[in-house]
C-alpha positions in Angstrom: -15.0 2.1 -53.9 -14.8 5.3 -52.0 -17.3 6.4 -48.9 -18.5 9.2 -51.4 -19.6 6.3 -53.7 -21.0 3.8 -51.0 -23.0 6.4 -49.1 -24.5 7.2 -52.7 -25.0 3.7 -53.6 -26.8 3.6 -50.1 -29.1 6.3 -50.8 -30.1 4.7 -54.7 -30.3 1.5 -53.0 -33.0 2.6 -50.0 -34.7 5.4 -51.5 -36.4 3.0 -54.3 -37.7 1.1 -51.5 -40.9 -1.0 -53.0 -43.8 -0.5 -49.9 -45.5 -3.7 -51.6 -42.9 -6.1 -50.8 -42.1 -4.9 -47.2 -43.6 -7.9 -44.7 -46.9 -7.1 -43.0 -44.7 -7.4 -40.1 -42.3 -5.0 -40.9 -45.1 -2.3 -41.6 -46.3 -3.2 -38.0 -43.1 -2.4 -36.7 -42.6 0.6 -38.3 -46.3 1.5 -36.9 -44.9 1.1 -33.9 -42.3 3.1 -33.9 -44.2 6.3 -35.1 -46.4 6.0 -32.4 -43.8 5.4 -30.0 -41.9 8.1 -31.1 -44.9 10.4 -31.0 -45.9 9.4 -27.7 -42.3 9.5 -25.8 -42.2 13.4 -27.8 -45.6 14.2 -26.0 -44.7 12.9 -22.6 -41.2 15.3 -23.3 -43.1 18.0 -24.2 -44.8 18.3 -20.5 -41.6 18.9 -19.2 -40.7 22.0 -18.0 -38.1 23.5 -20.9 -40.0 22.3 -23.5 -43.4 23.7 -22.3 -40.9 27.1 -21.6 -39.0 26.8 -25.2 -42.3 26.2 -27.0 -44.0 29.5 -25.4 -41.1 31.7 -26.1 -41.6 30.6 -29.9 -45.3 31.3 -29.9 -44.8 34.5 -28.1 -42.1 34.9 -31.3 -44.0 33.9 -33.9 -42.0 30.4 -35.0 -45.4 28.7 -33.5 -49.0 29.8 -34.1 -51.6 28.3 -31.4 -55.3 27.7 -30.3 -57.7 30.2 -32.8 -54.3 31.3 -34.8 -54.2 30.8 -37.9 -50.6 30.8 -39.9 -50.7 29.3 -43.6 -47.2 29.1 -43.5 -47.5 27.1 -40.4 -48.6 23.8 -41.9 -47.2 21.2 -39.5 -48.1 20.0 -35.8 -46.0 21.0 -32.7 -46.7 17.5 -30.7 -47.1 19.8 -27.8 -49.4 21.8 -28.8 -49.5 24.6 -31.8 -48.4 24.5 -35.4 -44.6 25.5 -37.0 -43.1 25.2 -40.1 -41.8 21.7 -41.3 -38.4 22.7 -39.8 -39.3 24.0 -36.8 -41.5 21.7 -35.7 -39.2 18.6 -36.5 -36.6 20.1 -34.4 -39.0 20.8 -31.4 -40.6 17.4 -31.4 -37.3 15.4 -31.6 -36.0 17.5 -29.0 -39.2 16.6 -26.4 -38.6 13.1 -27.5 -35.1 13.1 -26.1 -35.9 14.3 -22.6 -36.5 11.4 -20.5 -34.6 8.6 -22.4 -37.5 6.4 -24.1 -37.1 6.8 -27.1 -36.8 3.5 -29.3 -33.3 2.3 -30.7 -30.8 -0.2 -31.8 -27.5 -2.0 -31.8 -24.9 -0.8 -32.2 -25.9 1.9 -30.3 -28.2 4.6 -31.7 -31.5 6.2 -32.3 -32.9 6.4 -35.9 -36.3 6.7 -34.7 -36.5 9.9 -32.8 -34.1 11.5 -35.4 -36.2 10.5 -38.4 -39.7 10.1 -37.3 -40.6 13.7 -36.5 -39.3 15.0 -39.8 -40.9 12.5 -41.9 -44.0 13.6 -40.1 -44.1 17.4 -40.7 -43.0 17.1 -44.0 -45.7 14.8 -44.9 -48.1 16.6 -43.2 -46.7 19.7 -44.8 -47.0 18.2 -48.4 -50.6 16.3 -47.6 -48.7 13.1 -48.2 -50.7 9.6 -48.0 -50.2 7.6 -44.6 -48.8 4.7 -46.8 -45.8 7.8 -48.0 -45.2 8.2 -44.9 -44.7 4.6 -43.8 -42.5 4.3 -47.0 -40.6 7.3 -46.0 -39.8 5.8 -42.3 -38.8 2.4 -43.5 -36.3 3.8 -45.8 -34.6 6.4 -44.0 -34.4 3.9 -41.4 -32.6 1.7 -43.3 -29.8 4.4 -44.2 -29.5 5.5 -40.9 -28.8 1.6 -39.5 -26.7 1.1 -42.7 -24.4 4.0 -41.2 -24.9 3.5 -37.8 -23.3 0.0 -38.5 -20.5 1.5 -40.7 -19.4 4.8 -37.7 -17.1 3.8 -35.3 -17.0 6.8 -33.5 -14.4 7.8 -31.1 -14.3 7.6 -27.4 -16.5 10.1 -26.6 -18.4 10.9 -30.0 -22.0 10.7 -29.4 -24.3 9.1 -32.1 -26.8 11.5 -32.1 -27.6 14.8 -34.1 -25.4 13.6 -37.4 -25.7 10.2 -38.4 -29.2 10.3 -37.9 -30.2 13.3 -40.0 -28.7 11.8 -42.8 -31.6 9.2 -42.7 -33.8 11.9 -42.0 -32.8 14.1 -44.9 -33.5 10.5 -47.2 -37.3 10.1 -45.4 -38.6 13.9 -46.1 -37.0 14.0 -49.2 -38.7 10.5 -50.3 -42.2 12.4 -49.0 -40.9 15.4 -51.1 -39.8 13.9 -54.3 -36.4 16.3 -54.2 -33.4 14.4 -55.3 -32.7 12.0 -52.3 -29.2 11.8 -52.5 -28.4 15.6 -52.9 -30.5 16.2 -49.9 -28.5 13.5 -48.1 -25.3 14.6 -49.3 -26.0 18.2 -47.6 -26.6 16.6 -44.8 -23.2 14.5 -44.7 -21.8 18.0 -44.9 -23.1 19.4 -41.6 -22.3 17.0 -39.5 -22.6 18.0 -35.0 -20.3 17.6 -32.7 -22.3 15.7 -30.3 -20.6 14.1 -26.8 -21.5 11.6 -24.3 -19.9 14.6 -21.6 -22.8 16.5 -22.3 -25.2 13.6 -21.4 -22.9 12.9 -18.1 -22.9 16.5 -17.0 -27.0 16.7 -17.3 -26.9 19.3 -20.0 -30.4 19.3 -21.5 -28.9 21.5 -24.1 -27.8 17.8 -25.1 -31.3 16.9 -25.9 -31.4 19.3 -28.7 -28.5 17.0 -30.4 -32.1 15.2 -32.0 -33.7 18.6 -32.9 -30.8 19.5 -35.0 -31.2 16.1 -36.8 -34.7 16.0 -37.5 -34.4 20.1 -38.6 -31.5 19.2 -40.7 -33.7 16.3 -42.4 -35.6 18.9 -43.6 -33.5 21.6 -43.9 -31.2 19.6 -46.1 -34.2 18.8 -48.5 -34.7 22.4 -48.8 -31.1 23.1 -49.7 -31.5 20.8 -52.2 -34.5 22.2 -54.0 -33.2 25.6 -53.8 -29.8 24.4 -56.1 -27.7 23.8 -52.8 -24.8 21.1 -53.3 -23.6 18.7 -50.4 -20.5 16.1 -49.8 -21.0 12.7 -49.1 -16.9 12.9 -48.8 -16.8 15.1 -46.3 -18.9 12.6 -43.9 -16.1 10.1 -44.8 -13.8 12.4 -43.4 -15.7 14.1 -40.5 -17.1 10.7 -39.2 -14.3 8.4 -40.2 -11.4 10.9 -38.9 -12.3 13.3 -36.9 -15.3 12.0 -34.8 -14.7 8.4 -35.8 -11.8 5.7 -35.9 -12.8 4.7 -39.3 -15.6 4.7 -41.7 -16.8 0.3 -42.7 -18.3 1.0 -46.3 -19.4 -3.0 -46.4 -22.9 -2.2 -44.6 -23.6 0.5 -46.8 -23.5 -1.1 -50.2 -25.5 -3.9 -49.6 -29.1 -5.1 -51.5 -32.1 -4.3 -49.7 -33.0 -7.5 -48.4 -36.8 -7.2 -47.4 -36.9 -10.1 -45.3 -34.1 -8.4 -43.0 -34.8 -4.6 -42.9 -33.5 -2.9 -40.5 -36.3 -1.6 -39.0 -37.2 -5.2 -37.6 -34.1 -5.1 -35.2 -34.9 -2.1 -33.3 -35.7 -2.0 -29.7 -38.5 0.0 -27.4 -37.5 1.6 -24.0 -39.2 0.4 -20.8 -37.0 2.1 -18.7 -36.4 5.7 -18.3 -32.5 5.5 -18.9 -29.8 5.1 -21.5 -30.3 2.1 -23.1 -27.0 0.5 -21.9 -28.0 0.5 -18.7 -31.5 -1.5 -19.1 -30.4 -5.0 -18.3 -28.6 -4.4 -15.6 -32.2 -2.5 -14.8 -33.8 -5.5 -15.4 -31.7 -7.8 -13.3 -32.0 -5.4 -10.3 -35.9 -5.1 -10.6 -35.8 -9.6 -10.7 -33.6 -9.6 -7.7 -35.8 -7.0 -5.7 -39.0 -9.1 -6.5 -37.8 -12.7 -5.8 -37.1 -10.9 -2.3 -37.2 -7.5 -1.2 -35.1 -6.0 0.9 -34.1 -2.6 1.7 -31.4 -0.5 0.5 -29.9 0.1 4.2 -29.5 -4.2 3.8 -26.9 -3.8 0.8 -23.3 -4.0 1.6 -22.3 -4.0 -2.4 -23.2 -4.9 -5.4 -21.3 -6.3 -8.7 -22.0 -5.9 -11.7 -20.8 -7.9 -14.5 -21.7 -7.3 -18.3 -20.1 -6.0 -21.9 -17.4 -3.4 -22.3 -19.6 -1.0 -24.5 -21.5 -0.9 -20.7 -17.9 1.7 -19.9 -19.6 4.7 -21.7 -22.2 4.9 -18.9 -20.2 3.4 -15.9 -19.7 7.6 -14.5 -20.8 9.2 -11.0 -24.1 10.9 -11.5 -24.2 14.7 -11.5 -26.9 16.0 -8.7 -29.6 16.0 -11.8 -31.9 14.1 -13.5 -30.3 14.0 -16.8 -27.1 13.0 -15.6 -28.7 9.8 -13.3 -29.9 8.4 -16.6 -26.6 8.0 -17.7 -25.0 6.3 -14.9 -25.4 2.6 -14.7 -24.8 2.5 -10.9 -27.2 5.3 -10.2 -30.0 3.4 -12.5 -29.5 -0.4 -10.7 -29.7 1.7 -7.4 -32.8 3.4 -8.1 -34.4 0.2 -9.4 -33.6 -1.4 -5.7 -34.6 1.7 -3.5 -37.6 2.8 -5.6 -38.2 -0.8 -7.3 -39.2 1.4 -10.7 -37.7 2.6 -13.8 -40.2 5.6 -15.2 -39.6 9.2 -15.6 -40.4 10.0 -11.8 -37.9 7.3 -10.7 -34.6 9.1 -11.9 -35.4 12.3 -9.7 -31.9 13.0 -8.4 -31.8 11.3 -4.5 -28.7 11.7 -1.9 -29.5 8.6 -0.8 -30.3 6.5 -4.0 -26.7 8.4 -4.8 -25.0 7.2 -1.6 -26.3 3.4 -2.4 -25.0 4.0 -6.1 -21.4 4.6 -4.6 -21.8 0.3 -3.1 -22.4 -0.8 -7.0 -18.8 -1.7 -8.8 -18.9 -2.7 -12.6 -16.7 -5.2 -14.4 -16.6 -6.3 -17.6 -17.2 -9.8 -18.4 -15.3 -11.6 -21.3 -17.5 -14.2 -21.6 -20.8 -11.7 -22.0 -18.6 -9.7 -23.9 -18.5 -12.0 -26.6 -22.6 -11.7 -27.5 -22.3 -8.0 -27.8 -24.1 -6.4 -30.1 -26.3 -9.7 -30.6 -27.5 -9.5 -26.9 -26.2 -7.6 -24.2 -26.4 -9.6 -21.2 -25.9 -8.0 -17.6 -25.1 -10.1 -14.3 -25.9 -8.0 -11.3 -24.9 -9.9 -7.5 -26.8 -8.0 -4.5 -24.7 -9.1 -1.4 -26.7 -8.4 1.6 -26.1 -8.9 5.5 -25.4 -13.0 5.0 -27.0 -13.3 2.4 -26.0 -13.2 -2.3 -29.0 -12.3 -4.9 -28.1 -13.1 -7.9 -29.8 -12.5 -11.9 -28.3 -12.9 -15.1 -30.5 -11.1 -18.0 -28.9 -11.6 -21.8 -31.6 -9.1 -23.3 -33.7 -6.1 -21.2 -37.5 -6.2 -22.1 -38.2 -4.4 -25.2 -35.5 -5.7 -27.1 -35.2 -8.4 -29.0 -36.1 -11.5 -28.7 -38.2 -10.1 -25.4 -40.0 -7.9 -27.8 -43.0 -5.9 -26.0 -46.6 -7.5 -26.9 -49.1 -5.1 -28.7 -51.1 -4.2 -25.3 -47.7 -3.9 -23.8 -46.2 -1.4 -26.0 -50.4 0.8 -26.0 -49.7 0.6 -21.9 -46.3 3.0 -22.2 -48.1 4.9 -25.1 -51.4 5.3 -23.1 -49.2 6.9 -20.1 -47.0 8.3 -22.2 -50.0 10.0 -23.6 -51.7 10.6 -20.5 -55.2 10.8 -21.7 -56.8 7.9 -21.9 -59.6 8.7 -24.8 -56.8 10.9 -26.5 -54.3 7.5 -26.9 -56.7 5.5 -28.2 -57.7 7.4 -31.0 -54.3 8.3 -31.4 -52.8 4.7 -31.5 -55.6 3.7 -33.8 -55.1 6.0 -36.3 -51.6 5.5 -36.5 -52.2 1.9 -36.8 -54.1 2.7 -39.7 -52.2 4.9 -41.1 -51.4 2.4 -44.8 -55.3 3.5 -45.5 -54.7 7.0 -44.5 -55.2 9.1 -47.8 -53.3 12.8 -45.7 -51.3 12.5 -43.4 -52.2 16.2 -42.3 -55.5 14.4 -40.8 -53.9 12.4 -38.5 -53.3 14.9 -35.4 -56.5 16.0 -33.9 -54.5 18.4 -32.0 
């Protein structure tokens, strides 16, 4: 079987995804993760290059807002405003990227953020029923983990902005009724270049990488309709060859197995950071509480965990980007600051010079559970004195999944209005009963 063949016998295989059979659970979860993706996209929206990019496009016309009215304009710009389905998939998965919250899984990658904001404005572009949408989420996450699983990208090669659209592309056209595997197939023919050097430089250009796959989602569906033709071959060839080592075609042709969906393996963020660097987080932030100290009382500090842990073990450029990328940078700003949040990884000289006392190894032993868990040991040595704390999984990930109240508490201040989250969290729970989606946004 070629990769042509099992990326087309993945799209037949997800796209007929029966809603009635999914587990209540699994519909919870993907709940979950439209909310947290439209919360983390808010919160990234207040930041100052969105709030700037966003204005420029109003002032341009590519966003109507307040008493505009566009008819042309028919989905919701998460921070404010209305765009076309396009438009405003590629602005709100670019707000989500900003301060590294957004949900995920193992092997490392983001279907959520890629997918979600698509399948949004398309539904809300076609009036589509909540329980469509939730459909449309499931399944495009399920291609995208099929193929996140299958990549094995180079050195270098960063998982956003192609693999992810190709899920994307399968969700809106779902919602849309166009051919699902044409539209994917155009999308395995645009394929971006992404890199982890972006990411370690602090280029927020970088954040865009999830922009271009949630606009491609729907871009590709459009193609489609409009008689374009894509290549499910040339994915094969620019993810197995030139961005990747080699292309694994077993995860792809597999049944849908509704008591083991994808979607039931992802993880939420806590932490304001790459994910790779959250348990060593969370061993930094046990240590500090069994007994603070301060940083000027840390000689050095080890840390031993898995070798996929190399991608982010890099000096931190002076920015705030770039410090959510650096493993030492985040277990130093979790034992200065003892916190994780957006506000936390504000560039410091001297969370920087305590950063330079951290040393990472990799563990044989912990290497072994990779991608299963993805334990972190981090040893604080001190004037006389060794803290020690060994953490196989960070919080929000499973099995240390986040409660319901826990995961409304990073919504809520994701959010930041209190009234505004609720309502917003409880309709998106809801949203199986929800007869159009294009109700669901009060703003």
């Amino acid at each position: 079987m070629t990769v042509a063949d099992a990326l087309g016998r993945a799209c037949d295989t997800v796209s007929v995804l029966d809603l009635d059979r999914v587990p209540p659970e699994s519909i919870e979860k993907a709940l979950r993760i439209i909310a947290d993706c439209l919360a983390v996209s808010v919160a990234g929206h207040r930041t100052e290059p969105m709030s700037a990019l966003v204005a420029a496009d109003m002032s341009g016309g590519l966003v109507s807002g307040g008493a505009e009215r566009n008819p042309f304009h028919r989905s919701t710009v998460w921070g404010g405003g209305r765009a076309p389905a396009h438009h405003a998939a590629f602005l709100n998965a670019t707000a989500g990227s900003f301060l590294e919250l957004d949900e995920g899984m193992r092997p490392t990658g983001h279907p959520g953020m890629q997918l979600v904001p698509a399948a949004i404005a398309a539904a809300e572009e076609g009036h589509a029923s909540g329980a469509e949408l939730v459909r449309a989420v499931i399944a495009g996450y399920e291609l995208s983990a099929r193929l996140f699983r299958a990549v094995r990208l180079r050195p270098g090669a960063h998982p956003h902005g192609h693999v992810g659209a190709l899920g994307a592309a399968l969700a809106v056209s779902v919602l849309r009724g166009t051919d699902a595997r044409a539209a994917t197939a155009i999308a395995s023919t645009l394929p971006l270049a992404s890199t982890w050097q972006a990411c370690y430089d602090g280029a927020t250009a970088r954040n865009a990488y999830m922009g271009h796959a949630a606009a491609l989602g729907v871009r590709s569906s459009d193609l489609a309709r409009a008689g374009f033709t894509g290549s499910f071959a040339s994915f094969g060839f620019s993810l197995g060859e030139l961005l990747g080592t080699s292309l694994d075609e077993t995860p792809l042709v597999g049944e849908l197995r509704y008591e083991e969906l994808a979607i039931d393996a992802g993880y939420f963020k806590v932490h304001s950071a790459c994910a790779l660097t959250h348990t060593a987080i969370d061993a930094a932030l046990d240590i500090l509480e069994s007994e603070p100290f301060t940083p000027d009382a840390v000689v050095k500090v080890r840390i031993d965990t898995v070798s996929a842990v190399h991608k982010v073990d890099v000096h931190e450029a002076p920015n705030d980007l770039s410090c959510r990328f650096s493993i030492a940078y985040a277990v130093a700003t979790a034992l200065a600051t003892g916190a994780s949040g957006p506000e936390a990884f504000r560039y410091r000289p001297d969370i920087a010079a305590l950063a330079r006392r951290v040393a990472v190894h990799v563990d044989p032993q912990l290497d072994e559970r990779w991608p299963v868990s993805s334990p972190a040991r981090v040893r604080v040595e001190l004037d006389g004195r060794v803290l020690e704390s060994l953490v196989e999984n960070p919080v929000g990930h499973p099995p240390r999944v986040l409660s319901a109240e826990e995961h409304f508490a990073k919504f809520a201040t994701a959010i930041s209005d209190p009234d505004r989250a609720q309502d917003a969290w409880t309709r998106i729970m809801e949203l199986p009963r929800l007869a159009d989606v294009d109700t669901l946004l009060g703003w």
